[in-house]
N, C-alpha and C positions, 0 to 999 in steps of 0.2 A: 584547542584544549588538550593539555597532556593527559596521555592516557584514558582516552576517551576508546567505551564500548563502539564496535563496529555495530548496526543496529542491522542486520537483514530485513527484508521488506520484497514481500512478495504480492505483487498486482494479479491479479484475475480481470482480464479484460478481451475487448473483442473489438475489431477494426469496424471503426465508423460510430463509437460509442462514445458520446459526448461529454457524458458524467467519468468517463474512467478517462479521455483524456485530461479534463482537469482537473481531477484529482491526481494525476503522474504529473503533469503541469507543477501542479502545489508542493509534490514531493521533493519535485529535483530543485526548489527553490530555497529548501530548506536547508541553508549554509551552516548553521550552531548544533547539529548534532551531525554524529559520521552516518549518513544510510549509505546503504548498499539497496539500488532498485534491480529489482526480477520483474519485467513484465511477462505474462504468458495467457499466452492468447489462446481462449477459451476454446475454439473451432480447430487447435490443433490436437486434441485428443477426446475420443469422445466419453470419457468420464468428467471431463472437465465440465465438457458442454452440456451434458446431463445436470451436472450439479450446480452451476453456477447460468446457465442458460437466461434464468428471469431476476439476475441476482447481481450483476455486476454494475459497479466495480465494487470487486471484492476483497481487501486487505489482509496480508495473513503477517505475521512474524514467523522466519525462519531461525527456531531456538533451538541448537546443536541438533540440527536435521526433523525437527519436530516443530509441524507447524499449527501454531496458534492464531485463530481468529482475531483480528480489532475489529471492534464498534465503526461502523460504516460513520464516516464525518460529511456531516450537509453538504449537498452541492454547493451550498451559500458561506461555507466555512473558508475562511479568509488563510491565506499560506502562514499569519502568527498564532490565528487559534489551532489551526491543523499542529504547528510545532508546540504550542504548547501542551496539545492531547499526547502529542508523543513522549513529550518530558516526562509528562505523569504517569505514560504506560511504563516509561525506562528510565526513569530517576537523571 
């Protein structure tokens, strides 16, 4: 698609985490919009691990270095509803 937004997409996840693997699974599947995936793994700073500890996986949008929360998508969300959540977050 021409001139298609770069989408930032920032994961909060931790090694051996089931649900944040496949939700980055689901991510990188996603060929109809441009992401940009950040994994970062929660155990490597301990604010992270503070804040996100009983919480991941946690989805953020990186929007001109400010980051915003998404709505966590079911473990059960299929890689075209995941894209189409995303559509509607960024048109």
């Amino acid at each position: 698609m021409p001139n298609q937004q770069l989408i930032k997409l920032i994961l909060y996840s931790k090694p051996g985490c089931h649900l944040c693997e496949g939700l980055q699974e689901k991510l990188e599947q996603i060929s109809s919009l441009d992401l940009e995936l950040e994994v970062r793994d929660i155990n490597s700073r301990e604010d992270w691990l503070r804040a996100y500890q009983y919480e991941v996986p946690v989805l953020y949008r990186n929007r001109d270095g400010r980051e915003e929360m998404l709505p966590r998508p079911s473990p059960r969300t299929t890689v075209k509803q995941l894209e189409t959540m995303l559509k509607k977050y960024f048109g």
